[in-house]
C-alpha positions in Angstrom: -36.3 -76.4 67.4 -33.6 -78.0 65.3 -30.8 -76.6 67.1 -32.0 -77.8 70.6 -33.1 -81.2 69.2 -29.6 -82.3 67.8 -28.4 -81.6 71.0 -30.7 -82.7 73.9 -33.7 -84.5 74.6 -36.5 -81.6 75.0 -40.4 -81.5 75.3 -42.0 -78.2 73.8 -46.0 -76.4 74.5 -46.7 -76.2 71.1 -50.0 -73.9 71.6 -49.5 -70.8 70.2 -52.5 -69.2 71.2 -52.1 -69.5 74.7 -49.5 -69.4 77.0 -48.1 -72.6 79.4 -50.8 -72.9 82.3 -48.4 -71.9 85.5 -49.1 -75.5 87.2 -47.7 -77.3 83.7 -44.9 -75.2 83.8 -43.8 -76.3 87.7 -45.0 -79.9 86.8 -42.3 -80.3 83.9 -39.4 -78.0 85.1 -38.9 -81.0 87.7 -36.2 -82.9 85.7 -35.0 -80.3 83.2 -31.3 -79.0 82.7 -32.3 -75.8 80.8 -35.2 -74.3 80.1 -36.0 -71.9 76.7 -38.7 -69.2 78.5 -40.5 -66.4 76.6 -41.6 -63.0 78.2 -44.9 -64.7 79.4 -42.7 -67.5 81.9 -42.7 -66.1 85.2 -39.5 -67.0 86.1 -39.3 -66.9 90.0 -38.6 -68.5 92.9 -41.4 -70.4 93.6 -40.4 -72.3 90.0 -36.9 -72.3 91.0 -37.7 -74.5 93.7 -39.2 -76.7 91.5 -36.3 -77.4 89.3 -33.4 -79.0 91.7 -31.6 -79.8 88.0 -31.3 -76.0 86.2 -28.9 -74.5 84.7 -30.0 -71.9 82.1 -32.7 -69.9 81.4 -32.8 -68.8 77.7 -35.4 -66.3 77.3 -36.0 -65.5 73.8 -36.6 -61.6 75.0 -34.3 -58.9 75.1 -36.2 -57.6 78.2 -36.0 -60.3 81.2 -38.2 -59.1 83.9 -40.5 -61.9 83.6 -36.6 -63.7 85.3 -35.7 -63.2 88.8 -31.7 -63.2 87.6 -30.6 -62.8 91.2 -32.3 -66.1 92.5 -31.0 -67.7 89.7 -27.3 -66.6 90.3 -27.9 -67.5 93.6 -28.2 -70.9 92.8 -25.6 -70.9 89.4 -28.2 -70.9 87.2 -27.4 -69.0 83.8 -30.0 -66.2 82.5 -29.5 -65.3 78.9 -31.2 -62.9 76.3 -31.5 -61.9 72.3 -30.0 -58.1 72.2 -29.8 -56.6 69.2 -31.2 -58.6 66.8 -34.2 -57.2 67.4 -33.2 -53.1 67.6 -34.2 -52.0 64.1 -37.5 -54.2 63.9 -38.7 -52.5 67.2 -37.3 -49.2 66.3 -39.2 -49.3 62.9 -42.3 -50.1 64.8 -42.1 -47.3 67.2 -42.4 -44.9 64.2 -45.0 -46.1 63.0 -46.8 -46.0 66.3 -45.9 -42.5 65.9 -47.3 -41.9 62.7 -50.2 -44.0 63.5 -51.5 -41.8 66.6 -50.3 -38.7 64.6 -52.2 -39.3 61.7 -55.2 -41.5 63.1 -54.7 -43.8 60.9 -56.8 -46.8 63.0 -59.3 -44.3 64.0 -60.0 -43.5 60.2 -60.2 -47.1 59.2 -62.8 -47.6 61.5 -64.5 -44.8 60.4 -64.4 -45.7 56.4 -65.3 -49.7 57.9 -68.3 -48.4 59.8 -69.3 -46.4 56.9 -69.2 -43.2 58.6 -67.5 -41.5 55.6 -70.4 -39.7 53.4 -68.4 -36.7 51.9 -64.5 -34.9 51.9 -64.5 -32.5 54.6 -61.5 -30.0 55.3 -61.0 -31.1 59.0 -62.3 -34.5 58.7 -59.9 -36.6 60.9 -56.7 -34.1 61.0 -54.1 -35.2 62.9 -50.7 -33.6 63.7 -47.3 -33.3 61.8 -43.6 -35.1 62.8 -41.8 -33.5 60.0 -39.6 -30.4 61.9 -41.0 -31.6 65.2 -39.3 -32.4 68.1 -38.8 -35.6 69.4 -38.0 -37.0 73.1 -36.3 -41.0 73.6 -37.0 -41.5 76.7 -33.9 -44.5 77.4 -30.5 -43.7 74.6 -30.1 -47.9 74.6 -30.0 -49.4 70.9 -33.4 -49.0 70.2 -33.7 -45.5 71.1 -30.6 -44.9 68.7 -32.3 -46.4 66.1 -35.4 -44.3 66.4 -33.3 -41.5 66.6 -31.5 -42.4 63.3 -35.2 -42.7 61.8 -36.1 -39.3 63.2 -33.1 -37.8 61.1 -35.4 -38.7 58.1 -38.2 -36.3 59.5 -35.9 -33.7 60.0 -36.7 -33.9 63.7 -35.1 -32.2 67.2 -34.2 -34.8 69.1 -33.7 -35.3 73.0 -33.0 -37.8 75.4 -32.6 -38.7 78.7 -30.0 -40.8 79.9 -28.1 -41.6 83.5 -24.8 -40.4 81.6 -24.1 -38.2 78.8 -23.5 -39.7 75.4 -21.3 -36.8 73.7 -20.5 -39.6 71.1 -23.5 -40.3 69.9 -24.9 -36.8 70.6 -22.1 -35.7 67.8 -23.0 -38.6 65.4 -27.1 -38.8 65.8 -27.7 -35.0 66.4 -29.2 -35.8 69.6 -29.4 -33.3 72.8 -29.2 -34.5 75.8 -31.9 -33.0 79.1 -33.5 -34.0 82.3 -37.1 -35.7 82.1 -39.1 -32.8 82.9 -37.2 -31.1 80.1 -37.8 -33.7 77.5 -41.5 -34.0 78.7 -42.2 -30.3 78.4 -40.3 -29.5 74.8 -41.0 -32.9 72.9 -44.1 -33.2 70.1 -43.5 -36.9 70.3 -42.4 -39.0 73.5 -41.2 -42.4 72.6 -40.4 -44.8 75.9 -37.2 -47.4 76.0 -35.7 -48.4 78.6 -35.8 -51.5 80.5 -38.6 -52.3 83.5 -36.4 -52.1 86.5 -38.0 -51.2 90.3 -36.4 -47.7 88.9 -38.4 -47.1 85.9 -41.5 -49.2 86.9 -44.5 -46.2 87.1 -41.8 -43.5 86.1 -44.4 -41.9 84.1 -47.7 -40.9 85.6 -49.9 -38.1 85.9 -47.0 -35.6 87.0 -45.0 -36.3 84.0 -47.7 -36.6 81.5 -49.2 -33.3 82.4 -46.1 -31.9 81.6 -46.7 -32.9 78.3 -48.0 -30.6 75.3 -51.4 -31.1 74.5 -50.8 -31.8 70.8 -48.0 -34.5 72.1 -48.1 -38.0 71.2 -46.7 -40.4 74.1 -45.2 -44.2 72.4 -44.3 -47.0 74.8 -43.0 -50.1 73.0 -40.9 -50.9 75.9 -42.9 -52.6 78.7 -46.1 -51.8 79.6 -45.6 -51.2 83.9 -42.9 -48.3 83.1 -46.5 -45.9 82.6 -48.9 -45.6 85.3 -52.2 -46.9 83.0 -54.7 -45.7 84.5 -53.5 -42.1 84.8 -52.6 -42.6 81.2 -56.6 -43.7 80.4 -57.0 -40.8 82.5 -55.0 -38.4 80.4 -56.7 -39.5 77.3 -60.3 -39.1 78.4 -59.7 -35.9 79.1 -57.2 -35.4 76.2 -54.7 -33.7 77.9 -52.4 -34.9 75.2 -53.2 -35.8 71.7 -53.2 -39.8 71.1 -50.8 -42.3 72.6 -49.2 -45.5 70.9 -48.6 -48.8 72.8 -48.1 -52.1 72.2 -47.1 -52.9 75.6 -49.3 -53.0 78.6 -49.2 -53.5 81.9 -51.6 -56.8 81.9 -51.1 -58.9 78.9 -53.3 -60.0 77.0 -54.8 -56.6 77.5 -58.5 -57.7 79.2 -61.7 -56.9 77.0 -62.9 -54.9 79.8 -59.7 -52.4 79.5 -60.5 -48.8 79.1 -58.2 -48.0 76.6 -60.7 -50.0 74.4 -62.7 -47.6 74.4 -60.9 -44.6 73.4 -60.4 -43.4 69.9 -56.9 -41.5 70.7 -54.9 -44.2 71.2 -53.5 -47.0 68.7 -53.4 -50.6 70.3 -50.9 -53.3 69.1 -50.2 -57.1 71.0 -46.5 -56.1 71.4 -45.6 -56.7 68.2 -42.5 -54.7 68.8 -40.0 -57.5 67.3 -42.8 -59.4 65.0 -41.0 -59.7 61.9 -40.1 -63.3 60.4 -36.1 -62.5 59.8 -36.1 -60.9 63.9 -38.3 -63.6 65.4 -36.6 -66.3 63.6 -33.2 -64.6 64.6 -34.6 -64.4 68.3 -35.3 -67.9 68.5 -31.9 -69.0 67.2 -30.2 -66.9 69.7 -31.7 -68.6 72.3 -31.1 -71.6 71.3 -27.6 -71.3 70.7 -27.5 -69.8 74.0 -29.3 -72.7 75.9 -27.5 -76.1 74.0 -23.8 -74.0 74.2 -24.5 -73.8 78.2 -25.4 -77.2 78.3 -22.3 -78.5 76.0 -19.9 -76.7 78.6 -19.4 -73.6 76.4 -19.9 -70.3 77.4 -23.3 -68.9 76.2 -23.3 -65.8 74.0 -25.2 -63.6 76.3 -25.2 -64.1 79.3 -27.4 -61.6 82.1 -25.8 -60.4 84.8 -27.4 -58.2 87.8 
């Protein structure tokens, strides 16, 4: 908070276990010029109300829909983000989300911990292979490239789906370009990023996941409302596909009564997607840069626009 506090007067909820109770929030937004939000804020119009005196919103997110950007351009209030500083921390834990549910890695920890493992067994635990596979990136944005730069590694096909073709990066990553069906029918691996939008909110369900292979693995480190999560837990049970990988969800916390919980073919994170020290610590300066330059009369460096 060193940037903010040489700048302006600010008061900060310093519990990191738990998020700001929504009636704090809407108590203390009353007198406030900006306000530094992360992706648990629900920043809406009921809270807009309640601040008469804002004018930026620096979420320290790439992803803003926790932010309804069009009521606050509607009253000239600023939204910013943290893009790219985050792209190859995400990217690198996308992969290994990928290897994870490949190779059931969690599941086999549990099983040494709860000393289940009496003897070597040829198909103890096997899982399935990404080197030579075929990979789909479900949203070509900067994370998706940099997954599909790691994918190179693995000597992996690799689609994508897109609004608009890419032919530049489909000449410099290797990567093919095909509808969603497509992607979901030929990929061994299916690895979700793009934005939530009222477009992709739900866009995969139980249609598009039973186009998927049954050995496929599915990967969503984007956000957790673009699957449909109970036709996902669905999937699973039955295990019409192999394992998923998520570390977002479409309640957060996840509750202890989800039942993904219970399943063994799926590897569970806290979206951790960005949780290195360099990219957290890079996130947080962004923001802050973004919310005192707004407030000094400077343009911020990243601004949202809808």
């Amino acid at each position: 908070m060193g940037i903010i506090a040489g700048r302006c007067e600010y008061r900060i909820w310093d519990r990191e276990d738990e998020a700001v109770p929504r009636d704090v929030l809407e108590a203390e937004v009353g007198d406030v010029d900006g306000l530094f939000s992360l992706l648990t804020e629900r920043i809406d119009e009921r809270l807009l109300d309640r601040a008469p005196r804002l004018k930026v919103v620096a979420n320290m997110a790439v992803g803003y829909d926790n932010i309804d950007v069009a009521a606050c351009m509607r009253r000239g209030i600023t939204v910013t983000n943290t893009p790219g500083v985050l792209t190859e921390t995400t990217a690198d834990l996308a992969f290994s989300l990928m290897m994870a549910a490949a190779r059931r890695v969690t599941e086999a920890e549990r099983f040494l911990r709860e000393g289940k493992w009496k003897t070597w067994s040829p198909m103890l635990l096997t899982g399935v292979d990404l080197y030579g596979k075929t990979l789909g990136i479900i949203g070509l944005g900067r994370i998706g490239q940099a997954v599909a730069r790691r994918a190179r590694g693995f000597s992996m096909r690799v689609l994508y789906t897109s609004d608009r073709p890419h032919p530049d990066l489909e000449a410099g990553l290797g990567v093919e370009r095909c509808d969603l069906d497509g992607l979901l029918k030929e990929s061994d691996f299916v690895s979700i990023h793009v934005p939530l939008t009222d477009r992709t909110r739900g866009m995969i369900g139980r249609r598009e996941l039973s186009l998927m292979k049954p050995t496929a693995v599915l990967v969503n480190t984007s956000r957790g409302a673009v699957v449909r999560e109970q036709e996902l837990i669905e999937t699973l049970r039955e295990k019409r596909i192999f394992a998923a990988g998520l570390d977002v969800f479409e309640t957060e916390p996840l509750p202890q009564d989800s039942p993904l919980l219970e399943l063994d073919n799926v590897v569970l994170l806290p979206h951790i997607g960005s949780a290195s020290i360099a990219t957290r610590t890079k996130m947080a300066v962004m923001a802050a840069e973004n919310l005192v330059r707004l407030l000094s009369g400077q343009e911020p460096l990243n601004p949202v626009t809808v």
